[in-house]
N, C-alpha and C positions, 0 to 999 in steps of 0.2 A: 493397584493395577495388576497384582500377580493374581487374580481371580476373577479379573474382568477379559470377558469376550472378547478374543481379540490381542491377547496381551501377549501373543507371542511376535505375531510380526507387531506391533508397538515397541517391543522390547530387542528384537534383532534387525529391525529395517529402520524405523524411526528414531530410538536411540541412542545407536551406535555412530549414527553422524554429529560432527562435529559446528555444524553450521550457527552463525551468530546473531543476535540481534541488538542493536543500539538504542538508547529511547532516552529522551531527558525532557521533564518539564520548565521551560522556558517561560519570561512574565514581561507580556510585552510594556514598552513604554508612549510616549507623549507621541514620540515622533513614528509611531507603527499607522497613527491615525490621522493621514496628509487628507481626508477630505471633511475633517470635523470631529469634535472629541464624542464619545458617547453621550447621550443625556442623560445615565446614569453615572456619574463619578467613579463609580465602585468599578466598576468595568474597563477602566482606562489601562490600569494594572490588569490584564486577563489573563489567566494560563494559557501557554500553547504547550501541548504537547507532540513533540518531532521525534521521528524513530525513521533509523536506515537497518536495513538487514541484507542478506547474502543467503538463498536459498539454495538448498541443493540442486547441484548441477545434472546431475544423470538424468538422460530421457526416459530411462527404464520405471525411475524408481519415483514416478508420477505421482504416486500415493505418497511417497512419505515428504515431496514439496508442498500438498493439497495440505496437511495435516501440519507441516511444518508452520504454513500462513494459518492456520486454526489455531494451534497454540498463540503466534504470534499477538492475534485479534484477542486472544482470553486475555492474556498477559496485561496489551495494554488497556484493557477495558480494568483492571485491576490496579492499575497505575492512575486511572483517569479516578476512579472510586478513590481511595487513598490522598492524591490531590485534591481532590473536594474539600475534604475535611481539615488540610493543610489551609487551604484558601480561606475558606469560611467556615469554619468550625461551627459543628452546631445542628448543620445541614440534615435533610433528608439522606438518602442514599441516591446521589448523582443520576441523572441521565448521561450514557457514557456521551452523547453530542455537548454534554452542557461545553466542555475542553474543545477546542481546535483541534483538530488534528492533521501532520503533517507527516504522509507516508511515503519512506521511498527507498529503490534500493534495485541490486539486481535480485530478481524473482524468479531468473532461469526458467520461464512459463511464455507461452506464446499466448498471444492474444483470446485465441478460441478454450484456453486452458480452463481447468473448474481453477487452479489460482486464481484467475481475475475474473473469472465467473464469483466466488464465491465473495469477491470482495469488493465484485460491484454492486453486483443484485443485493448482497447481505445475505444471501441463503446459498445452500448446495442441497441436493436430492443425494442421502444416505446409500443410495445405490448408483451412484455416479461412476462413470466409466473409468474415471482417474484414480478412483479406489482398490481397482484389480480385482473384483471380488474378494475382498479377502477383510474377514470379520471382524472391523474395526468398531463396531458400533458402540459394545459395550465400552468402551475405552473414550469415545468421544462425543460421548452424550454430554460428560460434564463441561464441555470444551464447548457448548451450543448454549446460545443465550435462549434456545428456544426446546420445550418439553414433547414435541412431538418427533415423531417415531422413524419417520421418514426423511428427518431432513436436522440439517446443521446448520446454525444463523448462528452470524457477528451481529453485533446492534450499534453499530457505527452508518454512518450516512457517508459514503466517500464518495469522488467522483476523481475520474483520471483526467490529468490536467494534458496529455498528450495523446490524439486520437490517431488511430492508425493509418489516416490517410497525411496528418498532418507528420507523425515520424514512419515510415514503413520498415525500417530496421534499426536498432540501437545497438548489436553485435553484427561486426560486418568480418567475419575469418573468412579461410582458403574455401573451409567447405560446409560454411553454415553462413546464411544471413535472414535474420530475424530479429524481431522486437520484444526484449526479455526484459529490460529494466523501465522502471515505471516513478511518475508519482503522482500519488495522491493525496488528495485534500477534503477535507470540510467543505459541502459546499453552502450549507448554512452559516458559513460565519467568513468564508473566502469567496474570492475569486480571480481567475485569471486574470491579469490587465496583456501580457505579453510573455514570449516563449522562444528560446534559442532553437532555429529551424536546423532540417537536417543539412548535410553535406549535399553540395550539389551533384546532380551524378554523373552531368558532364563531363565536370571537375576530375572527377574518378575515372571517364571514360580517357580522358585525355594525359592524366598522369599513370596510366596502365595502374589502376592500385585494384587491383583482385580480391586482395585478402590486408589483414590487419593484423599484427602491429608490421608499421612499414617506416621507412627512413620520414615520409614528415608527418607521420599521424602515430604516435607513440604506442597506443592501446586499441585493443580489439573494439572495446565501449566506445561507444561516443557518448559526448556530454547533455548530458538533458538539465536545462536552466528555465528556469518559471519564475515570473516577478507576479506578487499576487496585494492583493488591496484587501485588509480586515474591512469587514461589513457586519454591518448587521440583520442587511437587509439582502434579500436575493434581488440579481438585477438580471435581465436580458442579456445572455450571450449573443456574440457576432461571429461563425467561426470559430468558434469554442474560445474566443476571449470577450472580452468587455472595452469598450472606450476610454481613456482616461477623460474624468471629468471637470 
């Protein structure tokens, strides 16, 4: 890194924060599959892999949240590799989709962000406004599942299981309300069935609650809860969920 483009703010913006990420590969069982077992056996036993993380907070420092969730995406695409070969020894080198994946966490990024730009589309443009100008490229080429020049790809299929008419803020403070924490999913291998909706605003209009934390609402966050049904097959969303069947 000490010779790659870029390596200085990588080396005094990006890794002087302390921010974390969780990830563990889980192996579902009999009862993860309530509308019929696989018709392959081998599959019943699947990896999931689930990871929470905590992005940096500062509005400033836009670049090093964008790059925080790039490392993030390499990491578990490197966990997902690794896994493979745990599961079924022997294998090819993985598609990082062949794993579940279950992404979630606060990401301190607003909806319009290159964060959730970059982690839905699966691509960002190398000159992306969140970058600050400031000459990352050499440093995070290798962090791109993709060899061109222009741009940075994760190779994960995700989709966010909470859309922003469906939650319009998840941090509700004195002098901030917006939607920063997220999750996401596989949507080749999940899907929604149902979702813990927001706080009413009545509710709030009526118990004067301005800001958060307050005598009956403990934390700034509100909770985001998603019940989702293993598939193997993609089905019809309704409202961004599914019928149970």
């Amino acid at each position: 890194m000490a010779n790659a483009e870029g390596s200085d703010d990588m080396l005094n913006r990006v890794m002087t924060k302390d921010n974390i990420g969780l990830a563990a590969v889980l192996e579902t069982k009999e009862g993860a599959w309530m509308n019929g077992l696989p018709a392959d056996p081998s599959l019943i036993h699947q990896p999931l892999l689930v990871c929470t993380a905590h992005i940096h907070w500062d509005p400033e420092f836009c670049d090093v949240k964008l790059i925080q969730i790039m490392m993030l995406m390499n990491e578990l695409k490197n966990i997902v590799e690794d896994s493979a070969q745990s599961f079924r020894p022997g294998s090819h080198k993985p598609d990082s989709n062949a794993i579940p994946l279950l992404l979630c966490g606060d990401f301190n990024s607003l909806p319009e962000s290159g964060v959730i730009e970059f982690l839905t589309s699966g691509r960002i443009s190398s000159n992306h406004p969140d970058f600050k100008e400031l000459s990352y490229k050499g440093c995070l080429q290798k962090l791109s599942s993709s060899e061109k020049q222009n741009e940075f790809t994760h190779s994960f299929k995700v989709s966010r299981a909470y859309s922003n008419e469906m939650m319009p803020f998840t941090n509700y403070t004195y002098d901030f309300k917006g939607a920063i924490d997220y999750i996401f999913y596989s949507d080749q291998h999940m899907v929604p069935l149902g979702l813990l909706g927001p706080l009413d605003p009545e509710w709030l209009r009526e118990h004067k609650v301005v800001g958060c934390p307050h005598p009956h609402i403990p934390s700034d966050h509100f909770p985001l809860l998603v019940e989702f049904e293993m598939t193997s097959h993609k089905h019809h969303l309704t409202n961004g969920m599914v019928l149970r069947r």
